[in-house]
C-alpha positions, 0 to 999 in steps of 0.5 A: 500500500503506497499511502493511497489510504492514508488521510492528514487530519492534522490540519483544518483543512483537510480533517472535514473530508478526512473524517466524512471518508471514514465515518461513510467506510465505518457505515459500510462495515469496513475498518478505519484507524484512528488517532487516540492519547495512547497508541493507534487504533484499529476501529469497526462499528461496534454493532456490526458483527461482521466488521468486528469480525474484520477487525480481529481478522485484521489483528489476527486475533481470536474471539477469546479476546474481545476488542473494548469499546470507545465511546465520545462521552460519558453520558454513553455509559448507561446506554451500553452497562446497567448495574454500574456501581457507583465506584465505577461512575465516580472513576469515569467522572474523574478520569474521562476522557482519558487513560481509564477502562472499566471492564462493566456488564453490558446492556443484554439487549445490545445487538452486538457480537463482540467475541467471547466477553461473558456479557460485559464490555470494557469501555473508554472515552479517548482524551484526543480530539480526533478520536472524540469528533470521529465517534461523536459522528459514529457512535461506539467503535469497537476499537484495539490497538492498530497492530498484528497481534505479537507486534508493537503498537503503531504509534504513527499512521504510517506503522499501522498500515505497514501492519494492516494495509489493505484490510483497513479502508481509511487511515486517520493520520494526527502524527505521532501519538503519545506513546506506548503506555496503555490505559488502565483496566479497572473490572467493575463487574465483581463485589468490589472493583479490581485492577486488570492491568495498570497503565496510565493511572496507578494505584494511588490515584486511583483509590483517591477516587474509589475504592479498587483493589490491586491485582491478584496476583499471579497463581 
């Protein structure tokens, strides 16, 4: 691929028509990927089974490991989850948009198919401009990181489609993104709240806010 998909969202200019090619390829069902405040990602609409299919294709990824979903606001929390503890709510007012998931049980009457996620989802807003306009457009994006499984995280447009060239329709390029280190995973869906996987937000900051448990540790 010779950068023929590749579109410059940096500038004003050309982000509008940018961010229209990629909003019509995600209706269509394709695959698109996008700028957010820790690496790229590769997106799908999240209720279209068969493009989050192409997109764990793309990463050559199994169902086993369902991608999490990025949302524009946190508003949109209730109408993916039900039963979200207060605990939970209290991290995304604090935390989004930013470096915080919270794995919660998903609304059953969803039609989605996210792969193997034993009725929950794991959530995020991205704090990254780009990212917030396109699902502000498109509503809840499946999203993974913009990379074949086993391989580095792209955190330029220009390594992501090296990886993923043509299964992805449009590239969204902001140059280069933050870095490599991922948000936090919180689980909101036990008795008490736990770490999955430290990133951005560690322990401490975290209980600042809520009530969450370290890791278990390994068996």
């Amino acid at each position: 691929m010779d950068g023929e998909r590749i579109r410059d969202v940096t500038h004003e200019q050309t982000r509008g028509a940018a961010l229209d090619e990629a909003v019509a390829a995600l209706g269509r069902g394709e695959l698109v990927v996008l700028p957010t405040d820790t690496v790229y990602g590769i997106g799908a609409d999240a209720f279209t089974p068969p493009a989050v299919q192409a997109l764990l294709d793309a990463k050559g990824r199994g169902r086993q490991m369902p991608p999490p979903v990025l949302i524009a606001e946190t508003r949109t929390l209730d109408g993916l989850a039900w039963d979200v503890p207060a605990g939970a709510r209290a991290l995304a007012e604090a935390f989004w948009p930013g470096g915080l998931t919270l794995v919660v049980r998903a609304q059953p009457s969803l039609a989605w198919d996210l792969g193997e996620t034993g009725g929950t989802v794991a959530l995020r807003v991205p704090d990254h401009p780009v990212a917030r306009e396109l699902l502000r457009r498109t509503g809840p994006l499946a999203v993974s990181s913009a990379n074949r499984t086993g391989r580095p995280a792209a955190t330029v447009a220009t390594d992501a489609a090296a990886q993923l060239g043509d299964s992805v329709a449009v590239y969204l390029d902001a140059g280069p993104t933050p870095g490599l280190t991922p948000s936090t995973i919180v689980d909101a869906t036990g008795a008490s709240m736990r770490v999955l996987r430290f990133g951005v937000l560690d322990l401490a900051a975290l209980r600042e806010v809520a009530d969450v448990e370290a890791p278990e540790p390994p068996a």
